[in-house]
KEGUZA-16514 format. One record per residue (C-alpha): residue in three letters; x, y, z. Coordinates in steps of 0.1 Angstrom, whole numbers, padded with zeros to 4 digits, always signed. Layout:
ALAXYZ...
This chain:
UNK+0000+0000+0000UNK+0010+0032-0006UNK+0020+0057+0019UNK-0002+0088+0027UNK+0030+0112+0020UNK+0029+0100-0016UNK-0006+0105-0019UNK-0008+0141-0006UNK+0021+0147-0032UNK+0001+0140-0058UNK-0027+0150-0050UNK-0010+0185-0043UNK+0007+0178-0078UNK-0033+0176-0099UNK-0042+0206-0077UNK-0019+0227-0087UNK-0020+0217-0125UNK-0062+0224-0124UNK-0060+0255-0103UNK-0035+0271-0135UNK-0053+0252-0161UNK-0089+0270-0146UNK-0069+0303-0137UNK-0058+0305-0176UNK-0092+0295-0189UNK-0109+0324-0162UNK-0084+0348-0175UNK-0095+0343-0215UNK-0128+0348-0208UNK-0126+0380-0185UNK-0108+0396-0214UNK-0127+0429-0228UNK-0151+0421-0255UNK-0162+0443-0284UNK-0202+0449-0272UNK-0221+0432-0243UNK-0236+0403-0262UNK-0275+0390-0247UNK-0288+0362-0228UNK-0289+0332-0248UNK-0327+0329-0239UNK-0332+0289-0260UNK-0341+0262-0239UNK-0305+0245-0221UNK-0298+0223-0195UNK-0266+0219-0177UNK-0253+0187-0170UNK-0227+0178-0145UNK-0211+0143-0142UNK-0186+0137-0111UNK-0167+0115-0140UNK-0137+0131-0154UNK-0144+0115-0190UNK-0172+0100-0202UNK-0178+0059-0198UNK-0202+0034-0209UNK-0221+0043-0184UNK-0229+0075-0186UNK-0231+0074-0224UNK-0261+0046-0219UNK-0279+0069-0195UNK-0277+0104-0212UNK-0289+0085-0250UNK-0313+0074-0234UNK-0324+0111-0216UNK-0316+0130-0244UNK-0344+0108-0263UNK-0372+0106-0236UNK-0368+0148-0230UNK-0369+0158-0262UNK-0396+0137-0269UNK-0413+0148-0238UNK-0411+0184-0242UNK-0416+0179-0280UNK-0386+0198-0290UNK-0351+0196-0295UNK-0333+0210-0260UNK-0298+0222-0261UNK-0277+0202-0230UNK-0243+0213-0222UNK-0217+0192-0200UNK-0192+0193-0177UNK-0169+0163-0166UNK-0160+0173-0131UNK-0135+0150-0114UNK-0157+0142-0078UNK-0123+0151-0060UNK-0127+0188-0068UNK-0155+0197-0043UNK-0129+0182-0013UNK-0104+0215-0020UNK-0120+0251-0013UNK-0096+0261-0036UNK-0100+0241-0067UNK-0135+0243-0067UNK-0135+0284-0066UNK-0117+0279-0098UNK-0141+0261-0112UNK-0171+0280-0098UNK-0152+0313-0113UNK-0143+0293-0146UNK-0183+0283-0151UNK-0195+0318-0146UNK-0176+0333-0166UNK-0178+0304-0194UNK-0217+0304-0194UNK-0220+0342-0185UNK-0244+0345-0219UNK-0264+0316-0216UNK-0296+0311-0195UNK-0297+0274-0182UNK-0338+0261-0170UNK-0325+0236-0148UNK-0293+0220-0139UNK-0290+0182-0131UNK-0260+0169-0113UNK-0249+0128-0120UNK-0232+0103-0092UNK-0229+0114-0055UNK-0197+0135-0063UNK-0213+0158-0087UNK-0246+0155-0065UNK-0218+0168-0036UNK-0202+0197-0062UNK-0239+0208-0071UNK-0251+0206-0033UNK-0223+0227-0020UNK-0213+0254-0048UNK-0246+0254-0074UNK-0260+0287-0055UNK-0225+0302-0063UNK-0228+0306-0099UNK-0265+0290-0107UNK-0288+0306-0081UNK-0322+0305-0086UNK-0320+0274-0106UNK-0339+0244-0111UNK-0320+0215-0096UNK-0322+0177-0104UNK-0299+0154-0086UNK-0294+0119-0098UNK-0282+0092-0075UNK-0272+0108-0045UNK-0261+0091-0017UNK-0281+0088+0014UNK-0269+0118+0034UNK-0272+0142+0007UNK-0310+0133-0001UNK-0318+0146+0032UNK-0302+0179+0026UNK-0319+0182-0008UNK-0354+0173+0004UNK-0352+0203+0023UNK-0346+0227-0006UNK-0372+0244-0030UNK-0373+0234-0062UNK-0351+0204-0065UNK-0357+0169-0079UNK-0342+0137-0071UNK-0342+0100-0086UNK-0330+0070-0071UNK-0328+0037-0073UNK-0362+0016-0058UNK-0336-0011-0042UNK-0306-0011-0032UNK-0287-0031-0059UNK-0253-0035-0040UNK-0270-0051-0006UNK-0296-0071-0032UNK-0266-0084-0053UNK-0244-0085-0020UNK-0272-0111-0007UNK-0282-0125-0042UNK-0243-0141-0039UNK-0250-0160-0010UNK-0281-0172-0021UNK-0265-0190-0057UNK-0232-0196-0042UNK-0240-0211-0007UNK-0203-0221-0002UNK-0192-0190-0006UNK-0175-0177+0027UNK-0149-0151+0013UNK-0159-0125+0000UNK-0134-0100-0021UNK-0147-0061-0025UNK-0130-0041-0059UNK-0136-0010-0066UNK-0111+0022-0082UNK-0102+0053-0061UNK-0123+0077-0079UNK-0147+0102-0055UNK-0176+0080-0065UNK-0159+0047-0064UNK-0148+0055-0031UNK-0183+0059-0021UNK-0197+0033-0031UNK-0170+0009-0014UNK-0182+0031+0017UNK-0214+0021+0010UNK-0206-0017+0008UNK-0183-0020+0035UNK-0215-0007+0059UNK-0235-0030+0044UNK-0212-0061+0050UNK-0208-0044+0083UNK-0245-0044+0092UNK-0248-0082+0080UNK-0217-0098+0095UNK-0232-0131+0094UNK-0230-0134+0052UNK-0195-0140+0044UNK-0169-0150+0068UNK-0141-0129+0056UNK-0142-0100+0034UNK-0111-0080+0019UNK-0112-0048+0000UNK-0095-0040-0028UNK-0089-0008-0039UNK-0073+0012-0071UNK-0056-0018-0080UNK-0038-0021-0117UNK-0052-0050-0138UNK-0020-0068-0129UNK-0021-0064-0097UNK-0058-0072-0090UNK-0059-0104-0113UNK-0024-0115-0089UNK-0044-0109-0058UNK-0075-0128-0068UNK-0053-0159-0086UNK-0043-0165-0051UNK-0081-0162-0040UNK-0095-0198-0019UNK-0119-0220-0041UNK-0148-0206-0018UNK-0143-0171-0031UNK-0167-0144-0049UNK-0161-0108-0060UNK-0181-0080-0060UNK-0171-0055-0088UNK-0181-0017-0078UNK-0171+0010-0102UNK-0133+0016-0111UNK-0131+0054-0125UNK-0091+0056-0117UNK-0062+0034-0102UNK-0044+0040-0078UNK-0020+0058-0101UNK-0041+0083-0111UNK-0046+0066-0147UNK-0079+0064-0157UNK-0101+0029-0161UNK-0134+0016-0170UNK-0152-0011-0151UNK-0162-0029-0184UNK-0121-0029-0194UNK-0116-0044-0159UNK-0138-0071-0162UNK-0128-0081-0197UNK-0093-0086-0191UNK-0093-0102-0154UNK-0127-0123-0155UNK-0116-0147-0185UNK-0083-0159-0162UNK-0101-0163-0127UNK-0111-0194-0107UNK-0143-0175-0086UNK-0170-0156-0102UNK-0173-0120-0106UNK-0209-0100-0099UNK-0219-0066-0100UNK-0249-0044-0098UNK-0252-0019-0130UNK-0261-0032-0166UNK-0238-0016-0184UNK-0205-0040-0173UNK-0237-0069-0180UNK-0218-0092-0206UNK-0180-0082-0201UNK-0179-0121-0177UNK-0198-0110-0143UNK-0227-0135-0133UNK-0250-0108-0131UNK-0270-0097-0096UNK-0295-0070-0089UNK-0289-0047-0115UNK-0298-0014-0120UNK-0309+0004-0150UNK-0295+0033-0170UNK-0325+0031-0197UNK-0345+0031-0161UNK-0323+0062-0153UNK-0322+0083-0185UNK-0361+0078-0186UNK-0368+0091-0150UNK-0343+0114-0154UNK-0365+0126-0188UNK-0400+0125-0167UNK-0381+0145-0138UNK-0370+0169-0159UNK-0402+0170-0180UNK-0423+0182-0143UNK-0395+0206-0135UNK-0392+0223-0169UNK-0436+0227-0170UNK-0429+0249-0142UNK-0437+0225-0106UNK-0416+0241-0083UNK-0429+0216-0055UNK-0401+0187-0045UNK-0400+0156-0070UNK-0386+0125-0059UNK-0389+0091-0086UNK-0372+0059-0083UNK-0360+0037-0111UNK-0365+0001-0113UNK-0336-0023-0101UNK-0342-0057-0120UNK-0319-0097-0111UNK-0301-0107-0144UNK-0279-0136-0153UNK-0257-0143-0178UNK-0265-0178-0190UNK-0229-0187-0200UNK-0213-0179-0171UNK-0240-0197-0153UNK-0229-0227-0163UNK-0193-0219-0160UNK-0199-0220-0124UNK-0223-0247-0124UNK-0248-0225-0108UNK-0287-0248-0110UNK-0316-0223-0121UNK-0335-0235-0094UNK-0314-0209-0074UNK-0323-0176-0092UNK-0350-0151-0081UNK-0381-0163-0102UNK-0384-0125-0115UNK-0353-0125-0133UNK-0339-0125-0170UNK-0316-0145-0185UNK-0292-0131-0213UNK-0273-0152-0235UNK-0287-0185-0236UNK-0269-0206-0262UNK-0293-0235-0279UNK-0288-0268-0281UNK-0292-0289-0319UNK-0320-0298-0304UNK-0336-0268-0289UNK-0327-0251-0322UNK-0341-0284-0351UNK-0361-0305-0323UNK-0396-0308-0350UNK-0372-0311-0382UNK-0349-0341-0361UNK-0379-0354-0352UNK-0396-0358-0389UNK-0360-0369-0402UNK-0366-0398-0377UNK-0400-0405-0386UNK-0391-0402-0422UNK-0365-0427-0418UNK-0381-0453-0396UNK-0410-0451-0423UNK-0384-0459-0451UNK-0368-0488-0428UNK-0408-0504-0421UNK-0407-0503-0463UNK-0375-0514-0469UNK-0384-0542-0443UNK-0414-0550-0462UNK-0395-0550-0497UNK-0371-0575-0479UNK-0398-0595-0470UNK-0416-0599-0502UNK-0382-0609-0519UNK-0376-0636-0498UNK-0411-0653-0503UNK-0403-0645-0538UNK-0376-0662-0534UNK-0393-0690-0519UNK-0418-0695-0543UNK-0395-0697-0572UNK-0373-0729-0554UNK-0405-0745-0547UNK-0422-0740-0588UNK-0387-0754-0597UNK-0389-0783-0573UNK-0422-0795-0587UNK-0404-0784-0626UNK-0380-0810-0615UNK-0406-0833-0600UNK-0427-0832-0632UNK-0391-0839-0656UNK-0387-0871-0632UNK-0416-0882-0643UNK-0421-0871-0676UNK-0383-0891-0680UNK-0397-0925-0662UNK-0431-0925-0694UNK-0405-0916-0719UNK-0381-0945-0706UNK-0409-0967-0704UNK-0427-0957-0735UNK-0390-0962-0754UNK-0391-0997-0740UNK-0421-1003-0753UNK-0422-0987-0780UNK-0389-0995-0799UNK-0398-0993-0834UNK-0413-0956-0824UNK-0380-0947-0809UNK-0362-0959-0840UNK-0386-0935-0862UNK-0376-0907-0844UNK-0342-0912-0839UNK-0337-0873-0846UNK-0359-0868-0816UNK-0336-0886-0793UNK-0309-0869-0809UNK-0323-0833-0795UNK-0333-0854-0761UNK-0296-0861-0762UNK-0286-0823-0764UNK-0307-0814-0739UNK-0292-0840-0712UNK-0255-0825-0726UNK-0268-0792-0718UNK-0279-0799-0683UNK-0246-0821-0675UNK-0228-0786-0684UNK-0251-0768-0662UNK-0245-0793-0633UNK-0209-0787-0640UNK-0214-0750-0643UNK-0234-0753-0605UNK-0210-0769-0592UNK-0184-0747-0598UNK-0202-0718-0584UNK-0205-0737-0556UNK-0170-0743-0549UNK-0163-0707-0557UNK-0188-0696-0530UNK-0171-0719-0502UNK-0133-0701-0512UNK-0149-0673-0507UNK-0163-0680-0474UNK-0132-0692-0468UNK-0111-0666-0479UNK-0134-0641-0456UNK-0129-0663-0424UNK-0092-0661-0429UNK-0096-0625-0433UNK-0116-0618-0401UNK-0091-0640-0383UNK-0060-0621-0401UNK-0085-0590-0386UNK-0083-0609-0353UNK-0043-0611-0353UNK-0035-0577-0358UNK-0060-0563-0331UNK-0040-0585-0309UNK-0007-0577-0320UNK-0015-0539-0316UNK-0029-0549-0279UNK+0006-0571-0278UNK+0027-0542-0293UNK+0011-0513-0265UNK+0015-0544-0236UNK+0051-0543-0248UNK+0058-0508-0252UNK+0038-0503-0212UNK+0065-0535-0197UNK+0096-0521-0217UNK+0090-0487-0205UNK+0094-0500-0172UNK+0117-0524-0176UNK+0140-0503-0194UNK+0137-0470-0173UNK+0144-0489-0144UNK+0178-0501-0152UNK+0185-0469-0169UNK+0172-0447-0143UNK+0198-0469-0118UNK+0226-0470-0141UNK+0220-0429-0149UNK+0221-0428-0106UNK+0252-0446-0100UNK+0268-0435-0128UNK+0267-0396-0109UNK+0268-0410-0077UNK+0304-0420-0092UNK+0313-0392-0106UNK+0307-0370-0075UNK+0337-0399-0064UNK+0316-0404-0029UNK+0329-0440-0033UNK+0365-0429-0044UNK+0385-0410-0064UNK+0389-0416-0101UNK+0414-0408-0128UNK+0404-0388-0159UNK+0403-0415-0184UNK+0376-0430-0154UNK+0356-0395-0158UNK+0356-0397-0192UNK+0342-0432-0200UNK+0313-0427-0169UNK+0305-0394-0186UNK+0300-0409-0219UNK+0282-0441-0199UNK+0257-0410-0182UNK+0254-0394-0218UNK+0244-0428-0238UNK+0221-0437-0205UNK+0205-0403-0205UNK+0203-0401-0249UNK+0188-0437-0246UNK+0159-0426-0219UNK+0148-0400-0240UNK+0144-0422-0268UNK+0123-0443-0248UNK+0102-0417-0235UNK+0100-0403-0271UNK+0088-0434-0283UNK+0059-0439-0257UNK+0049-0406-0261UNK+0041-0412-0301UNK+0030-0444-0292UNK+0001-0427-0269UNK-0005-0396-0295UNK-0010-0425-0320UNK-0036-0445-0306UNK-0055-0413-0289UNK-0042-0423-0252UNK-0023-0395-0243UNK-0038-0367-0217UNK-0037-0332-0213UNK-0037-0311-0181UNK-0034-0278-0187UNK-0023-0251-0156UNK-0022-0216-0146UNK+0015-0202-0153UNK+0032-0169-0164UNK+0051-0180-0200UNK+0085-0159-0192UNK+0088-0187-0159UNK+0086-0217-0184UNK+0108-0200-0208UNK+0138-0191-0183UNK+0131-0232-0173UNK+0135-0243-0207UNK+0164-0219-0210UNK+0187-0229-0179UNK+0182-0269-0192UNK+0204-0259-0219UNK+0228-0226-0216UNK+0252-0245-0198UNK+0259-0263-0234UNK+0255-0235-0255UNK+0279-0214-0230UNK+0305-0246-0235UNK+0299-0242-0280UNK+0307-0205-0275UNK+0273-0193-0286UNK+0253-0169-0273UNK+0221-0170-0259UNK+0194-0144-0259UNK+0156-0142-0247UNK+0129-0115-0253UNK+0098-0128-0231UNK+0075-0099-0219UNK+0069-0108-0180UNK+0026-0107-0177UNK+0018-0135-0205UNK-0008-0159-0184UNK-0014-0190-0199UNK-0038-0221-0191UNK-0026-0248-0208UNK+0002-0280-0206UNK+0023-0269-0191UNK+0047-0299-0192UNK+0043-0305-0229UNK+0046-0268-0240UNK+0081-0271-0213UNK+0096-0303-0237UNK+0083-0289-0270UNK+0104-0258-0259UNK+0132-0278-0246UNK+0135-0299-0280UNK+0136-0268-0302UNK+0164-0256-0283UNK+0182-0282-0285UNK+0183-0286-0325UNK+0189-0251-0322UNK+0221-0258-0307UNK+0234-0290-0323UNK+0230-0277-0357UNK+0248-0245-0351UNK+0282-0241-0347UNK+0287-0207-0341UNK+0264-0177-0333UNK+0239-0170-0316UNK+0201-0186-0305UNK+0171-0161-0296UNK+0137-0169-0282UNK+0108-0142-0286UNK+0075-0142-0276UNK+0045-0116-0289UNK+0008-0122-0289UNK-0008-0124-0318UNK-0045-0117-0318UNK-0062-0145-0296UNK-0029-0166-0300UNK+0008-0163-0280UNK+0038-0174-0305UNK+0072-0190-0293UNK+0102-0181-0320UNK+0133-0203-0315UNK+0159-0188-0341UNK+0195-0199-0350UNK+0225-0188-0370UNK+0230-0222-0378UNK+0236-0245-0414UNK+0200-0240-0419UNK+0180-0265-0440UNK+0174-0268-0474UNK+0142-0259-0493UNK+0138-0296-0505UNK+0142-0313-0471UNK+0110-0290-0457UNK+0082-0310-0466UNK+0098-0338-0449UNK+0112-0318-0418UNK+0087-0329-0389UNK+0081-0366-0403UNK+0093-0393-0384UNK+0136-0403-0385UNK+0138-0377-0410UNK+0171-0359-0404UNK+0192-0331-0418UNK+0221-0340-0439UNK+0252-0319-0431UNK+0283-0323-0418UNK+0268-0317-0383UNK+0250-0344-0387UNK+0272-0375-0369UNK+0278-0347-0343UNK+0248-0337-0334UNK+0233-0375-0328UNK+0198-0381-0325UNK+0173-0407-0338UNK+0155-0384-0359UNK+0120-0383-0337UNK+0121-0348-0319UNK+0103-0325-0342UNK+0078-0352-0353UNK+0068-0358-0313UNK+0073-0318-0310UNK+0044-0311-0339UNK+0022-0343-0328UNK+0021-0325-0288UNK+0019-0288-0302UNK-0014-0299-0327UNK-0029-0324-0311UNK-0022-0317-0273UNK-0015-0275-0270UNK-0043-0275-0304UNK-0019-0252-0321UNK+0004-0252-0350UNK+0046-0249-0354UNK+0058-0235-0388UNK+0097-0234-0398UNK+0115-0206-0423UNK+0148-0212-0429UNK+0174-0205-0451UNK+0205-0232-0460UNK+0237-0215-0447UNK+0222-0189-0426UNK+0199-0206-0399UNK+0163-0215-0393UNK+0132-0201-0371UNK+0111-0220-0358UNK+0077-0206-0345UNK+0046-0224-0327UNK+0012-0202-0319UNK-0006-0220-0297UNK-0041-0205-0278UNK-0029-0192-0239UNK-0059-0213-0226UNK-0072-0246-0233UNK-0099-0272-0223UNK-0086-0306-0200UNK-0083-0339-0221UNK-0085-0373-0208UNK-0083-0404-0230UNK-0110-0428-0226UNK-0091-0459-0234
């Protein structure tokens, strides 16, 4: 936290610079003029908002009473404004300025009424309007409790409020969706009104102690800053978002840009109590309206400028709205809501969207299966009926064949007459000997087929378990060899370190090449099961909250100590507030691997890593100065045992697998993409964009 020294300096620092700005501005507009110039007597009203600049907010509320007034009063009213920082009315001094600087500025003009915005101009208007507007309608909007009694008691004001309090309804609606909710986190800017209206909540959670358990306030806080301090917020968190007008350097913020930057990266849910931040990722709450506002402001007005001098007091509507998606973000049931709410956002389902159409699709289909079914059906008695009327065919030759036989016994002189007859006879039994034939061999062709498909399914059969076999072997030698390896890669530095004795340097040499082949061989293996699980869809994802430049410093250290021993240099550009929600163990060795091509296919130079956002995506660039690759080898770069062909390449060692495993784990586990541009002789770049938050993946096998 700041100290209050600091605070006083500045403060005494944007004093100083208003009280000359004003002085300058007074000055100008005391200057003689050529001729008295008249009253400007058309229809104006003076507006002054406690806001320094205009915000959503207040750009919502005055469309909307610019409309309602002019159509109320059935003309087109001339509105002036002033954007007042709220801290003015807090220094005598400062505000004399300004009271001088608005005579003087609207010395000519003849306002009908004069309407002051937020409790800080409510305050300004309250304290100084007699000084430069006497006699003056006045319409305050949203003052705060104290300073509605004051204006009650003064002739021909107006005031509107709210008919609820939204902060207390939204400050209970929390507890009421979010049972489990016990700590409570309060954020609001250090503007004049953002500071009363963390007042305002902080006697609320004061008056109803029994809510939350523990509340913190937070107050002026940078983006930064304020997404660090609610990262680190317990599971059983919520926060209330006020109004945020400044920081607590003085820079000025919106709520909505708040919201949109921290809300996508947090763990709790975020609720307010205006409409305007409604969509930027708060649940919702009881909000209040600025249509509601501009409108009562408009019928306010409307009474005021008619000429009723008696006191006007109306109250706009405060309605509970949701956002549907981040409803079920936080797996908050419906059941819970108020039942007079709205619900904004609602994304459809297939079904919601097509449910009559998916349902006539499936009628329409199960009608076409019923006739298909009956088509079957008909076919197969068709069927039926021709084998039996070719039975009773064959029946009806028997025993047309047993007359004729007979008949040719007895009949031998007939037979003899009509020897040509028998001769055709004869044909006929030749033709169905052939067609026998013909059957038969149809019939052996349909058993080596059936054959030939049962030796398929059970070929089918073998390689499903030789796949089951080949993962079985890959799971026991994983373990098997990583064992030893993991033992002989222990003793072998236990050795080194000489805790059993000393050894000679022809000893050091040979156990340092034993650790090296151990260690080159362990990442093989682990290569290897890696493609083996990105292959057959078993491999997981978990993706994690971390800042990038940590991972990249990580990845960095694994390797400078061999690029310091080649002579090269090494040389990151990382900005330091890149969150991320991914793998962060993948995205580490994808890194890791780069690097290390980097530096085995470089003798000399230099390696630089750079990260920059590029719209919705983050990309990593590892470049080299090294022998580059040629353009014909591309295509053919990230494929498995592929390797660059160069004099480096006995040197350099490897089994050709890193940048396949390094493109299967930044596509199909980061969902991303790594490109290369490189040019033979001068060195290569390699880049992977990748999206700074994904989803969790388990495989289901």
């Amino acid at each position: 936290m700041r100290c209050a020294s600091c605070r006083n300096d500045r403060f005494t620092v944007w004093r100083l610079a208003w009280t000359l700005l004003l002085a300058a501005q007074v000055l100008f507009a005391c200057l003689p003029v050529v001729a008295a110039q008249p009253a400007d007597a058309t229809d104006r009203i003076l507006v002054i908002n406690s806001q320094p600049y205009t915000t959503e907010w207040f750009n919502s509320l005055n469309e909307r009473f610019v409309e309602e007034i002019n159509r109320l009063q059935a003309s087109e009213l001339k509105i002036s404004y002033e954007y007042i920082d709220g801290n003015i009315a807090n220094d005598p001094a400062v505000a004399a300025t300004v009271i001088e600087f608005l005579k003087h500025k609207y010395q000519w003009r003849q306002f009908r009424l004069i309407i002051a915005v937020m409790p800080s101009g409510c305050k300004f208007l309250l304290e100084h309007g007699d000084k430069f507007a006497q006699g003056i309608p006045q319409l305050y909007v949203l003052p705060s409790p104290p300073q509605v009694e004051k204006i009650a008691v003064r002739p021909n004001v107006g005031i509107v409020q709210s008919t609820g309090n939204a902060i207390l309804g939204t400050l209970r609606n929390i507890k009421t969706l979010l049972p489990q909710v016990r700590h409570l986190y309060v954020v609001a800017g250090v503007g004049a009104d953002d500071r009363e209206y963390m007042g305002r909540a902080r006697r609320f959670l004061e008056q109803e102690k029994d809510l939350y358990a523990q509340v913190t306030y937070l107050s002026g806080l940078g983006t930064t800053e304020l997404l660090h301090a609610l990262s680190a917020a317990p599971k059983d968190s919520a926060v209330m978002m006020l109004t945020y007008v400044a920081n607590s350097q003085g820079q000025p913020m919106t709520t909505s840009q708040v919201l949109k930057t921290v809300t996508p990266l947090l763990h709790i849910p975020v609720f307010s109590f205006y409409d305007t931040v409604f969509g930027s990722g708060i649940v919702g709450g009881n909000l209040t309206s600025t249509e509601a506002y501009g409108e009562t402001m408009a019928a306010v007005a409307d009474r005021m400028l008619s000429g009723e001098e008696r006191f006007i007091s109306m109250t706009a509507s405060t309605r509970y709205m949701y956002d549907w998606r981040q409803l079920k973000r936080w797996e908050i049931p419906e059941s819970r809501l108020p039942a007079e709410r709205q619900i904004r956002f609602v994304e459809y389902t297939v079904w919601d969207r097509y449910r009559w159409e998916i349902m006539g699709a499936i009628l329409l289909i199960a009608l076409q299966a019923v006739l298909i079914g009956l088509l079957l059906y008909y076919r197969r008695r068709q069927l039926q009926l021709s084998q039996e009327l070719r039975q009773i065919n064959a029946q009806l030759e028997t025993k047309v064949a047993e007359r004729t036989e007979a008949l040719t016994a007895a009949n031998e002189e007939l037979m003899a007459a009509n020897e040509e007859q028998r001769a055709l006879n004869e044909q006929m039994i030749a033709m169905n000997e052939t067609l026998d034939d013909m059957n038969h061999k149809m019939a052996t062709e349909i058993s080596d087929k059936e054959r030939m498909s049962a030796t398929l399914a059970e070929a089918n059969q073998k390689l499903k378990e030789l796949d089951r076999m080949k993962s079985m072997f890959i799971a026991s030698m994983s373990h098997e060899l990583r064992t030893p390896l993991n033992s002989i890669i222990g003793f072998t530095g236990i050795t080194l370190q000489e805790m059993s004795g000393p050894l000679n340097e022809e000893q050091k040499d040979n156990l340092s090449r034993v650790k090296r082949s151990a260690n080159h061989l362990l990442a093989l293996i682990t290569d290897v099961i890696d493609i083996s699980k990105i292959e057959s869809g078993r491999i997981d994802s978990f993706p994690q909250a971390f800042f990038l430049n940590e991972l990249v410093r990580e990845a960095v250290d694994t390797i400078r100590a061999q690029v310091e021993d080649k002579g090269m240099l090494l040389e990151v550009s990382v900005p330091a507030d890149v969150a991320m929600f991914t793998d962060r163990r993948r995205l580490l060795q994808c890194l890791i691997n780069l690097l290390s091509n980097a530096m085995k296919y470089s003798e000399a130079g230099k390696i630089t890593v750079a990260i920059r956002s590029v719209n919705e995506s983050v990309e990593i660039a590892v470049n080299d100065t090294g022998i580059g690759i040629a353009e014909a080898d591309l295509p053919k770069l990230f494929e498995p045992f592929e390797r660059v062909k160069s004099h480096l390449q006995v040197k350099a060692g490897g089994t050709g697998l890193g940048l396949y495993l390094t493109k299967k784990l930044v596509t199909e586990v980061l969902q991303g993409e790594i490109n290369v541009r490189s040019v033979q002789g001068e060195g290569s770049t390699f880049t992977i964009r990748i999206p700074p938050k994904v989803e969790e993946r388990r495989s289901t096998q």
